[in-house]
C-alpha positions in Angstrom: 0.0 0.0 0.0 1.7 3.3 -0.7 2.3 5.7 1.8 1.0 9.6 1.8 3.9 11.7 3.8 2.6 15.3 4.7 5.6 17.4 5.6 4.5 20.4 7.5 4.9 23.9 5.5 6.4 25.9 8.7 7.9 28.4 6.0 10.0 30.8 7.7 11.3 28.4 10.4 14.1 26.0 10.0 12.9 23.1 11.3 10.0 23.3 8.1 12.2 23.3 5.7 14.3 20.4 7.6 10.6 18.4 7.5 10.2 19.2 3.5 13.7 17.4 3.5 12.4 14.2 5.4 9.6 13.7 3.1 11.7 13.6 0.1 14.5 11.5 1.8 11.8 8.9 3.1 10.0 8.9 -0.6 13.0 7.9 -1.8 13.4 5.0 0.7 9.6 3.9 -0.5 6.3 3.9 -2.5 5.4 7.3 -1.2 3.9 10.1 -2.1 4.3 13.8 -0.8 0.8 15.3 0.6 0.7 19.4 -0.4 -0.6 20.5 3.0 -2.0 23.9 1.1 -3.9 22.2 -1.5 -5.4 19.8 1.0 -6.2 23.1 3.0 -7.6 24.4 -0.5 -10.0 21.5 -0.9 -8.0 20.2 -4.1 -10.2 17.2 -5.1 -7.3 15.6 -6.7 -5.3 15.8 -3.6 -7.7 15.0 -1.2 -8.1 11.7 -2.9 -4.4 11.3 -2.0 -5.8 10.9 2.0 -7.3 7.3 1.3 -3.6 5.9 2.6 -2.2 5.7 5.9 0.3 9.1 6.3 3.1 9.9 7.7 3.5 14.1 8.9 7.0 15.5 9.4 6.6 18.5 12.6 8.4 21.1 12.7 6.5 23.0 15.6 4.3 22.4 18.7 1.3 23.6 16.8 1.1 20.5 14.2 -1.0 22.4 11.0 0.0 19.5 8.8 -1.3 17.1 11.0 -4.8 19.2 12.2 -5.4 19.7 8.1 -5.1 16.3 7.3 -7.3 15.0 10.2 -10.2 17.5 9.5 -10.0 16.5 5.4 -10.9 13.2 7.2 -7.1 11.5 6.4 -5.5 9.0 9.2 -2.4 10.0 10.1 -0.2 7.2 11.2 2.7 8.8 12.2 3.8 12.1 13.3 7.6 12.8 13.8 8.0 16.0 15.7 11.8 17.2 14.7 11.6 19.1 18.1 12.0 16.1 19.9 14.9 14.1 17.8 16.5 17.9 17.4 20.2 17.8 19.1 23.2 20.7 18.9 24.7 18.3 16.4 21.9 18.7 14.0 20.5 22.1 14.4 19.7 23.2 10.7 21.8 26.7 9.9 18.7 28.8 9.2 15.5 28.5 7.2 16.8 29.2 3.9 19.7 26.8 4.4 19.5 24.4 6.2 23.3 23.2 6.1 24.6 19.7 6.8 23.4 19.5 10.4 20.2 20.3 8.9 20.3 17.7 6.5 21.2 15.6 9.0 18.2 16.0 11.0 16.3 15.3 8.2 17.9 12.1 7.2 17.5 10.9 10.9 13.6 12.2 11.0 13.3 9.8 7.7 15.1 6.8 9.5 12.7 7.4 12.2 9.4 7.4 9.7 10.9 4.0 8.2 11.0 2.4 11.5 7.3 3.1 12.3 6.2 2.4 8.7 8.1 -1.3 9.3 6.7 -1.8 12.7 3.0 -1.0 11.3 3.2 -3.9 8.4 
């Protein structure tokens, strides 16, 4: 069954643009697909038919949009990995518009994380 990943859109703040990372390491890793958080806000019929698979959200803050949106369109999130909680000084992203190798890091690691709970759901 392919996954939906839903990274969060937390533009302006590092640790978004560390989660839009995740996503596209773990779709790499497997059959995945990247949820648009805005055009599931915007009702996008096409998209919304993407939230008929369990998802996985990347979080970059305590407020978790990505995961409230896809709830209320009625999607089942599976997973949420909160990159405030696997953060460390050794992988604290540079800034928001780069996130450096630290960031990338991060990213790689919040991905890992996702594959372990996809693996432990099968």
């Amino acid at each position: 069954m392919q996954i939906g990943i839903a990274p969060c859109t937390g533009m302006g703040k590092a640790l978004g643009s560390v989660s839009r990372y995740a996503a596209h390491y773990l779709a790499e890793k497997i059959d995945g697909e990247i949820i648009d958080i805005v055009k599931i806000s915007a009702k996008d019929k096409e998209k919304l038919a993407l939230l008929n698979r369990p998802i996985i959200v990347f979080t970059g803050c305590t407020e978790n949009c990505a995961q409230k949106i896809i709830e209320k369109a009625n999607g089942k999130v599976v997973s949420n990995i909160k990159l405030w909680k696997i953060l460390t000084r050794q992988t604290a992203p540079d800034s928001r518009e780069d996130i450096g190798e630290k960031g990338k890091e991060l990213a790689k690691e919040a991905a890992a994380k996702a594959l372990e709970e996809i693996k432990a759901h099968k």
